[in-house]
Structure formats: C-alpha cells, structure tokens
C-alpha positions in Angstrom: -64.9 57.0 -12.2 -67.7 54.1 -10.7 -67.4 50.9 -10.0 -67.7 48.9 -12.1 -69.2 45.0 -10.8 -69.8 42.6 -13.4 -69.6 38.7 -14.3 -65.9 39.2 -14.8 -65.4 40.6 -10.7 -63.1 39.2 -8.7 -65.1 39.5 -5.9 -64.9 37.9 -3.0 -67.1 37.8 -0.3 -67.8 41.1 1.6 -66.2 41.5 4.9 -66.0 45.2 6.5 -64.3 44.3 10.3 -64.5 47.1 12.8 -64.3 50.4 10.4 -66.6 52.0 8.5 -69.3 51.1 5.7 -67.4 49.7 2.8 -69.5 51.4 0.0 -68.3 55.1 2.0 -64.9 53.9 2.3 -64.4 53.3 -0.9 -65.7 56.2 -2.8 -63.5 58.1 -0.5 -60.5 56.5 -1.4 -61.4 55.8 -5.2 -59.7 59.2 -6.7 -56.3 58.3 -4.8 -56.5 54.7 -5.4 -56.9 55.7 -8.8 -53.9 57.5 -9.7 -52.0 55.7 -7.3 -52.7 52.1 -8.6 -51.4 51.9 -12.3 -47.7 53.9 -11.4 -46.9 50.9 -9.2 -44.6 47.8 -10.4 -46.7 45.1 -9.3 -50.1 46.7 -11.0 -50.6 44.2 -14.3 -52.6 46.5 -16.2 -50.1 48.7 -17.9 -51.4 50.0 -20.9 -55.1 49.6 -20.4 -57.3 52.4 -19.0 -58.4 51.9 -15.7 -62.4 52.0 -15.9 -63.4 51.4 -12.4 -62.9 50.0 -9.0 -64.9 47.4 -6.6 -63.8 46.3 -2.8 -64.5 42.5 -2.0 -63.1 42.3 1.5 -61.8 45.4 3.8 -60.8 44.4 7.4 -59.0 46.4 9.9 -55.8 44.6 11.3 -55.1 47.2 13.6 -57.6 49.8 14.2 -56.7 53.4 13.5 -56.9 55.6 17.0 -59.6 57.8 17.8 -59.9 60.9 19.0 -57.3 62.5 21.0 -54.9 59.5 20.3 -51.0 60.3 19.9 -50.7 61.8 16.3 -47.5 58.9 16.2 -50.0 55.8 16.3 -51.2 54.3 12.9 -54.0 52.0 12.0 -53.9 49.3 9.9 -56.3 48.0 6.8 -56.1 45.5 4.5 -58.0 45.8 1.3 -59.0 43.2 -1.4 -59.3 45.5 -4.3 -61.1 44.8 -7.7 -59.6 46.9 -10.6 -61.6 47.0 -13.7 -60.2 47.2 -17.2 -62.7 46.5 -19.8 -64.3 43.4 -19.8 -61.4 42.2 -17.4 -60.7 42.6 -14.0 -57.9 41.9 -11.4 -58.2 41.5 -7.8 -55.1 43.6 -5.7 -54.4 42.6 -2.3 -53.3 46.6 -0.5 -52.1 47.0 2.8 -52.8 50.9 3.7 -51.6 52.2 6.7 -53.6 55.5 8.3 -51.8 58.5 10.5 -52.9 62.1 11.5 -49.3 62.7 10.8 -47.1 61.4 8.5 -43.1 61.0 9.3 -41.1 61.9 6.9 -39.2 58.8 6.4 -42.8 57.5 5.0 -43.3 60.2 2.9 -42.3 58.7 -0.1 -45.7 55.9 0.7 -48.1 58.2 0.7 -51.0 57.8 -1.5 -53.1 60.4 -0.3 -55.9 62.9 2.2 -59.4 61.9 1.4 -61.2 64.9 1.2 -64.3 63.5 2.7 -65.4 60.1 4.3 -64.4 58.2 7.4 -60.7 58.8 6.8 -61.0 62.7 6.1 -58.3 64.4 6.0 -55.8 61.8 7.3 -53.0 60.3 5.9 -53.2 57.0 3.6 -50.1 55.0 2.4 -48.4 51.7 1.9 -47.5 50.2 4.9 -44.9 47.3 3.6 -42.3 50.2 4.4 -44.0 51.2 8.2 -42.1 49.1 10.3 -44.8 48.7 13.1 -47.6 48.0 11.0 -45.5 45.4 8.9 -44.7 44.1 12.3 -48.4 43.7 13.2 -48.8 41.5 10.2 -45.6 38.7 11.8 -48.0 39.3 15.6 -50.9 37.9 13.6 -49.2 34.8 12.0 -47.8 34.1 15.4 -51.2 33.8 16.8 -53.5 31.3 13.7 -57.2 32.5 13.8 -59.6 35.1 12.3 -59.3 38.8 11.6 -62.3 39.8 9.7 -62.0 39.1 5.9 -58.9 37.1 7.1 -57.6 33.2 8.0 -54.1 33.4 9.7 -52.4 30.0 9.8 -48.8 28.4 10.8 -47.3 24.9 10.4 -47.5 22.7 13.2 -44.5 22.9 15.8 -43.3 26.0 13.8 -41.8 28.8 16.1 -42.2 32.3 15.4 -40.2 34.9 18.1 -41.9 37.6 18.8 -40.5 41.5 18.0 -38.4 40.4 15.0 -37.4 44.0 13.4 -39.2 44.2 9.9 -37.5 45.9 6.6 -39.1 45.5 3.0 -36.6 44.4 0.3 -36.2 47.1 -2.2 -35.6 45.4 -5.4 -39.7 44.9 -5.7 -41.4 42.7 -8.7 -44.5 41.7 -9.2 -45.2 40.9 -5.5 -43.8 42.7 -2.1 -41.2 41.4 0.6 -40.6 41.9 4.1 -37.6 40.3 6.1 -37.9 40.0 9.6 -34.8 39.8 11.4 -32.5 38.2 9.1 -35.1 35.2 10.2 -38.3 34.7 8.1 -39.3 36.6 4.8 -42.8 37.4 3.8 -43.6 37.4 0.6 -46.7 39.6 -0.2 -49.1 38.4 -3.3 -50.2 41.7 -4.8 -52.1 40.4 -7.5 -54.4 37.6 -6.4 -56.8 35.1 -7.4 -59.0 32.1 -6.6 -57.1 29.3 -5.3 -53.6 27.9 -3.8 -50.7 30.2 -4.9 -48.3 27.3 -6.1 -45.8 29.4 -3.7 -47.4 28.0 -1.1 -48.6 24.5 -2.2 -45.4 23.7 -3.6 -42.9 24.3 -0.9 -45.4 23.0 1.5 -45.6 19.5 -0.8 -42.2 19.4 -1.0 -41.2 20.5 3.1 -43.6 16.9 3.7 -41.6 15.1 1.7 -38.1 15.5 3.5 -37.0 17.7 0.3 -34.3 20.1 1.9 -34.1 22.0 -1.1 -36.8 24.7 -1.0 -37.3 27.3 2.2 -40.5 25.3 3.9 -43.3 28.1 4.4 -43.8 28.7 8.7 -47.0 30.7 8.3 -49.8 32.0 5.8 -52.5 33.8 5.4 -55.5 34.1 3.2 -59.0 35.6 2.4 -61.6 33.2 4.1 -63.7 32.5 1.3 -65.6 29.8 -0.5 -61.8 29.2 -2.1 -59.3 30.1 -0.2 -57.2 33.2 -1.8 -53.3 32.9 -0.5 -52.6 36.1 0.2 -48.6 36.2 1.9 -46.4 33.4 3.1 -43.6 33.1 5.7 -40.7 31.3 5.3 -36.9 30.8 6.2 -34.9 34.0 5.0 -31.4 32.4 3.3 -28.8 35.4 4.7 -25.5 35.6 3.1 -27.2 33.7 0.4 -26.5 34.7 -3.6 -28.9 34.3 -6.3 -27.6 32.6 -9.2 -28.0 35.6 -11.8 -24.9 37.5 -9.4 -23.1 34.8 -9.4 -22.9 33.9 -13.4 -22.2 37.6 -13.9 -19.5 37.6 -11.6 -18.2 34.2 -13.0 -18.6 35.8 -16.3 -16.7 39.1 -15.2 -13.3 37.1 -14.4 -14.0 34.9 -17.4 -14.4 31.9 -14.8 -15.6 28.6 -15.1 -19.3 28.2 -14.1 -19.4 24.5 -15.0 -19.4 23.1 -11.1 -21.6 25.0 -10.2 -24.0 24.8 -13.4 -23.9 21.1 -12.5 -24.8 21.2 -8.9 -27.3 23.6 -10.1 -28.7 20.8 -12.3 -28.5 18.0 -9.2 -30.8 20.2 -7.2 -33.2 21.1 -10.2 -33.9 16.8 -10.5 -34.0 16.6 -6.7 -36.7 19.5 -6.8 -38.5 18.0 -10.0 -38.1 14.1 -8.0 -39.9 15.4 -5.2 -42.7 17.1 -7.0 -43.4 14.0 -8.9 -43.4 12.4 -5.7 -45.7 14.6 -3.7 -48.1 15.3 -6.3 -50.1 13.2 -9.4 -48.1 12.9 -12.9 -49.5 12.2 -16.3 -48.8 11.1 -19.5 -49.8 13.4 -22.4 -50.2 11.6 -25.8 -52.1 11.8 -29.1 -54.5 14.5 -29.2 -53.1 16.3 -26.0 -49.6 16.5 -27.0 -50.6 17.5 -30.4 -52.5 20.7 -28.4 -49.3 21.2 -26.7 -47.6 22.0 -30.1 -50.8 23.8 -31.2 -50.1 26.3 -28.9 -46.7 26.7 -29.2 -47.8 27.5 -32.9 -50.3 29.8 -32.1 -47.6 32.2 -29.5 -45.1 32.2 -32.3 -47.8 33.8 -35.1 -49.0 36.3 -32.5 -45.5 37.2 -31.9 -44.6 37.4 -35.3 -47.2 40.0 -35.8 -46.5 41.7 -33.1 -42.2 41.7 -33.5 -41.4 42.2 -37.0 -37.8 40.8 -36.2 -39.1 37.5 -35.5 -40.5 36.7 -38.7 -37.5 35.9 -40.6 -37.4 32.6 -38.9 -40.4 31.9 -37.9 -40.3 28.5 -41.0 -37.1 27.1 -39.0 -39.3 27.6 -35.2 -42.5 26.2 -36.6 -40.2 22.8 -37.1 -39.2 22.8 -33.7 -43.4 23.0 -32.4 -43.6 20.4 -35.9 -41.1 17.9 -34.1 -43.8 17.7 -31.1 -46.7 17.6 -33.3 -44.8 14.4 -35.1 -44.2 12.4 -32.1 -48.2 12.7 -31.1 -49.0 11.1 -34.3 -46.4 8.5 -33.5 -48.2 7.7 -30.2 -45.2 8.5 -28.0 -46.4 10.2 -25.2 -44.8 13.1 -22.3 -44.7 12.5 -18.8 -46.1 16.1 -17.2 -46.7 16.8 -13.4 -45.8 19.7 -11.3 -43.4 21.9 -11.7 -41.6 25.4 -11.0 -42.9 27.2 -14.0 -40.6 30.3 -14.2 -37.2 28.8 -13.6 -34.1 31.0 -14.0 -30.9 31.6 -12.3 -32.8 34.7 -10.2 -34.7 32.1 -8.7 -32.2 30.0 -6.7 -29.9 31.0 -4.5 -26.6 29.8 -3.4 -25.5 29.1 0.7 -22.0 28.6 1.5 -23.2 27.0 5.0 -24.9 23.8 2.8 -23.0 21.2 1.2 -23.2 17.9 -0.6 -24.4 17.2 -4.2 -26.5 20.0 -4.8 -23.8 22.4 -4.1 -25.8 24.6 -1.3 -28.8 25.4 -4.4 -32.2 26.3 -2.8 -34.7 26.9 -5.4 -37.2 30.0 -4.4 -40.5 31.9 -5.6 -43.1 28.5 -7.1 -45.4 31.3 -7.7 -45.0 30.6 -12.4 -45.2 33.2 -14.5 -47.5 36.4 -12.9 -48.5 37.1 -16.2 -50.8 33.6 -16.4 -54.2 32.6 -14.8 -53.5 30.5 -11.3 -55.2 27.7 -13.4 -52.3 27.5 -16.0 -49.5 27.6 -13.7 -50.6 25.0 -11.5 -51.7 23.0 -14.7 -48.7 19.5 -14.7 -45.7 20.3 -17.5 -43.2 18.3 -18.5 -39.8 19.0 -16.3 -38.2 19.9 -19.4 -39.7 23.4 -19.6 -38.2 23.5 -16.2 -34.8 22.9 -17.7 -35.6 24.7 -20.8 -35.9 28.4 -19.0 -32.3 27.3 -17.0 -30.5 27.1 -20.5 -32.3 30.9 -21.9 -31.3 31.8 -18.4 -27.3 31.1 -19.2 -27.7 32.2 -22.5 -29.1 35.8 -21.3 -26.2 35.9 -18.7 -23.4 35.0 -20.9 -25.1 37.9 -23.6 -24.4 40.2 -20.5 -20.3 40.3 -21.2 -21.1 40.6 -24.6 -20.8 38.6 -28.0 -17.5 36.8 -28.0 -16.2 33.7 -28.9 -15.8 33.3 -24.7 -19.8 34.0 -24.1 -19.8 31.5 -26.5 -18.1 28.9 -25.5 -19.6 29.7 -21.9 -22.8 29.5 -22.5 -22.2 25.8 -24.3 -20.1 24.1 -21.5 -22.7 25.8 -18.9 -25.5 24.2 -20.6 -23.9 21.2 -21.2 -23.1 21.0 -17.4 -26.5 21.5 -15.9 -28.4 19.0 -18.2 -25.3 16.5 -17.1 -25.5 17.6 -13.3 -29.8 16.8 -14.2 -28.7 13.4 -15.7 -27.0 12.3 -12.5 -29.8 13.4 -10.3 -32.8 12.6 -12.3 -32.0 9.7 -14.1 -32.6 11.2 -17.5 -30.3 13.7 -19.5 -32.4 16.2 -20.7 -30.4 16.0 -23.7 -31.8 12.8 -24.8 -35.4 14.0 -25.4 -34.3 17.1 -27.8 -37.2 17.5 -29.5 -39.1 18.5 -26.6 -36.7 20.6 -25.2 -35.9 22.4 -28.1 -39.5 23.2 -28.5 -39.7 24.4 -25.4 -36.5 26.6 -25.4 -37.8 28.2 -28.6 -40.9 28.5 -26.8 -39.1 30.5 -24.2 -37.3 32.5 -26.4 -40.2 33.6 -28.7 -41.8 34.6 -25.4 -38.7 36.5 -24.6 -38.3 38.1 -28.1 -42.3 39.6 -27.3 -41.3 40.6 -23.8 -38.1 42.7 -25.1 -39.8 44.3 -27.8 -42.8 46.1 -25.4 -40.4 46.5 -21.9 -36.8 46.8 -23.2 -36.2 47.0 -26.2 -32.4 47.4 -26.4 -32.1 43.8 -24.9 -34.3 42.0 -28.2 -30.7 41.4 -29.6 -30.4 38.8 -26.4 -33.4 36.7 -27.5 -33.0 36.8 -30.9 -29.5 35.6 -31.3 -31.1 32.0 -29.5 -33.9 32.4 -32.2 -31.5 32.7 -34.7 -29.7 29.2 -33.3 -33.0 27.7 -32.7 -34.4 28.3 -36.4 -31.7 26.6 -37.8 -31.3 23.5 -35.5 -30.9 20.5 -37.5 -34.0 18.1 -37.1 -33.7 16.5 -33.9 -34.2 12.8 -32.5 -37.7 12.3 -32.4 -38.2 11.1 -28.2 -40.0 12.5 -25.4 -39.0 12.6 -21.8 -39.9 9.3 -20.2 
C-alpha cells in the first residue's frame, strides 16, 4: 500500500516535534495502521477499500525513553492521519502510545511491532486506555500553549486539579471518552476536519450566555493550522446522571408514565434552542431556499427507496409530506433557521437528581450533528423543529423497545404530546402548530432511519417503518411554518 496525496487530502500542515522523520515513521507504521484502522468503531469507511495513507501532523506529547530507560515508561505521539478511499479521504486524529514492554492489562490496545524504522521492534497501541499517557493529555490542558503540531487552550478562570485518575468510557461511538476523576470528561474527535467542531462552539456560545443547560467546555485542544481543527474538549463530567434512552426504557418496563418528564424534557429543549438563537445569527428561509429544503428531502427518499425495497410502498404518501414544504415556498411563507443541536435524541441528554426547576434537572450533551455529514452541513442554521423532530423518532424507537401494544401505543402519543407541550411553554411556540414542517422533517428522519436499519441492523427496520407507515398516511396538514 502507498500513500496516496491528492486534491481530495486532508492535509494539514506538516509538523514532526521531537521524533523521527515523518516520511520513515510512517512507512513503518503503514502495514499496522492498515489492518488496524478499518476494525475500529469510530473508522467511517466501512465497506470501502482502504487505498492508502498520508500523515499531516505527528508530534510527540511525551517523548518515548531512550536507551537504557525502565522497560515500564511509555512515550506518547499524537498523529493526524489521512486515510484514503478512492477519490475520498478522511483525516483520523490517533493517539499511539510506545513501550519496550507491554503490560498485560494493555494487551488488548496493541496495534503492533514495526519491523523496521525508528520504532523497531517496540510496542504501538491506543493509549485512551493507558492511564498515564491519558493523564498526560489533562497535564497539557492544565498548562494552554504549544506542543508541536498542537494549540492547548482553557477558559479563562477555569480550574483544572492536577493528578485527576483517568478511565476511558467503554460504551465507545464514533469518537473516544476519558473521565477524570468523576470531574471533567474528554471527549476525543476521532474523525476530524477543517473547522470548529459545533461540540465546542456550541456549548461555548451557550456557557456566555448564562445558559445552565449544557456542560460548559474547561479546556481544548486543536491542530494549529491555517483553520483551526478541534481535536478533544473538556468539560464538566454529570456523575449519577442518566441518559434519557435508560430512563424511557425503564419507564416503559413498569409501564410508567413518562409524560413529566417528556415535558421538562421539552422546557429544556426551548431553553437550549432560545439561547442558540440568542448567541448566534438566525435566518429566514423562503421562496427558492425553502423550496431546496424540500428538494432534498425528495432526493434522500428516492435514494432510499432504491436502496430499501420496503420503503417504496409509501414513498406517494412521504413525497406529500416534502410536497407540503414545497407548497408553502410558493406561498411565500417563509422558516426561521439558526443553530441547532443536529442529532437530538433521548441518548443525548441526561438527567441529574441534584438540579431542579422547570427543566427537570435535563442537560443536553454531544453538539457534535450527525458524524456521518461534512462539518459544513452540520453547522449549517435549521429550523428548531428538526430538533424536536428527532425527540418524537426518539420516543417512538423507545416505546417499539417493549414491543407493539396498544400500551407502546398509547405511550408514545401522550410522550409526544408532552414534550411539544413542555416546548410550547418554554419557547413560545408549540411545535404542533407548524405541522407541515415537522411532519416533513419526522419523515425525513425516519426515511434516514429506514436506510440506516437496513445496512447496520436489520432486525430493527420494523421500528422505522411502522412511523413510515403512520407518516405516509397523515392526512394533509395545516399549511404554516415555524415563526
């Protein structure tokens, strides 16, 4: 396998601090890196052969001992890695640490022995589980500056303790976390880009505004480049905290009411989405540019239907709902968009019983949208309603989790009802009252959800497809937008 540089690259630029000639270093790890790379959760190529490999920035947080060291002590690098799939290309953000010896609670990280090359015959892994060298990465955010490729910075005032223990969480998506201490948690960005992560722009917009209800980030860092590339944040770790996804299960289990809490659910949703508009510029969207809006809502239900035979039984009843949209564009009645979460869903708040009032102890988590999409789209302004749209699929999916029943049901209804009444209250608007857009963009969701099923797990399509089957035959709905 060769590298592979191109137009496409996701290079940024070259920064080799304190170790060896990138070009060397690379080669040697290549063959590893190579096997190693596509097995691992957070690696967004699935499916597409991996043609070649380039390194944009390698810098050498803690530098690996030299001869005659103790075979205990590790080095530390941090690699920017280009991975090249055909005429596309993703940039991977690896932390490898390096022993002589590897213990054998690490054994299970290790990627590999170069056989030749600066780090000959030692021993290269992931360090997110290494405890010391995850701990090297909080000693650097506790002290803002430089390391090679790398800008380290921390909110003003913001204290970080020194020799917090580190752990990394093990339910691992798309990115990587480490908790220190039961204190701060740092989220890891494993595929990166050009640009502000909206996981750190948001929560940072929204901790200047006073808004209580998202973690405020303590500490970053990033690749110093031309644009900067956000690369992990720190912020407050929520202990004895609950995501919403346990807690509708559990509700669901005892065949419980989940209405209160749907409802404070949607108070905090408006206070997030109040704040945002707030913090950051809104638009309107009208004629032509709403009319695009239902466009490509068009567009992802034919590419669907090809792809999901299932889907195409109804896909006359979901074209009205994206027809609804195109209708009030040609009216001239216009959408109010700005920024917003992007991926909402009840695995994305959590629940504290030490906070009270309104919103019912909700703290809303993880800004980062949709992995799947280019940084552009997700930090491009929405209306809130797609927002509120993936909190109703969200209900629905959990309430599928007990099964069909007239209970599910009947759950899923008043839940629904709750949150866009608990958003009412909050926001001033009740989702409700602007059903044409929100039906398109619940059947947006759920045509999305029908395509992820079918490729990832198939044996949940029945989920998705049930809310297509309600969506496809929704009577024609009031023709307003949001305000």
């Amino acid at each position: 396998m060769t590298a592979k540089p191109d137009s496409s690259s996701p290079r940024l630029a070259l920064h080799a601090s304190g170790g060896p000639a990138a070009a060397e270093l690379l080669r040697s790890l290549r063959p590893m890196l190579t096997q190693w790379l596509p097995r691992q959760r957070w690696f967004a190529g699935k499916g597409r052969a991996l043609d070649g490999l380039t390194l944009s920035a390698a810098t050498e947080l803690l530098p690996r001992p030299g001869t005659g060291a103790a075979p205990a002590l590790p080095g530390l690098l941090h690699l920017l890695l280009g991975a090249h799939q055909g005429d596309h290309a993703d940039c991977y953000q690896l932390l490898l640490g390096v022993r002589p010896v590897l213990p054998p609670a690490l054994a299970p990280a290790l990627i590999g022995r170069p056989a030749w090359g600066p780090l000959k015959g030692l021993a290269v892994y992931d360090a997110v589980p290494d405890q010391r060298l995850t701990g090297v990465l909080l000693e650097r955010l506790r002290t803002p500056g430089r390391v090679g490729a790398l800008r380290f910075a921390r909110e003003a005032g913001a204290h970080l303790p020194p020799g917090l223990p580190a752990r990394p969480l093990r339910a691992e998506q798309s990115n990587s976390s480490i908790v220190y201490g039961d204190t701060y948690i740092l989220k890891l960005f494993r595929r990166v880009s050009r640009g502000v992560n909206p996981d750190l722009e948001l929560p940072l917009a929204l901790a200047r505004t006073g808004c209580a209800r998202v973690p405020a980030p303590v500490a970053w860092f990033e690749a110093d480049a031309a644009d900067p590339v956000t690369l992990g944040v720190l912020q407050p770790y929520l202990p004895g905290s609950s995501d919403g996804w346990r807690l509708a299960l559990h509700a669901l289990h005892r065949e419980a009411d989940f209405t209160g809490a749907a409802r404070s659910l949607g108070r905090a949703t408006a206070e997030v989405h109040t704040a945002l508009a707030a913090a950051l510029p809104t638009a309107v969207l009208r004629g032509p540019s709403l009319a695009a809006v239902a466009e490509e809502m068009t567009a992802r239900l034919k590419a669907a239907c090809d792809a999901v035979p299932q889907l195409r039984p109804y896909r006359v009843g979901l074209r009205e709902a994206f027809a609804a949209v195109r209708e009030l564009a040609e009216a001239g009645q216009g959408c109010v968009v700005q920024r917003v979460h992007g991926d909402l869903h009840l695995g994305q708040v959590l629940r504290t019983a030490a906070r009270d009032g309104a919103g019912g102890g909700w703290s809303v988590i993880d800004f980062e949208g949709e992995p799947a999409k280019e940084l552009a789209e997700r930090r491009r302004p929405q209306p809130v309603l797609q927002d509120v749209a993936g909190m109703l699929r969200s209900f629905d999916y959990a309430a599928c989790q007990r099964g069909a029943s007239e209970f599910s049901r009947r759950w899923a209804e008043a839940t629904r009802d709750a949150y866009c009444a608990g958003y009412a209250e909050a926001g001033g608007t009740d989702p409700r009252e602007h059903s044409a857009l929100l039906r398109a963009y619940e059947t947006d969701k759920a045509v999305y959800e029908v395509l992820y099923e079918a490729h990832h797990r198939p044996d949940w399509l029945p989920i998705p497809l049930a809310a297509i089957r309600r969506l496809a035959q929704a009577p024609p709905s009031p023709r307003r937008t949001s305000p």
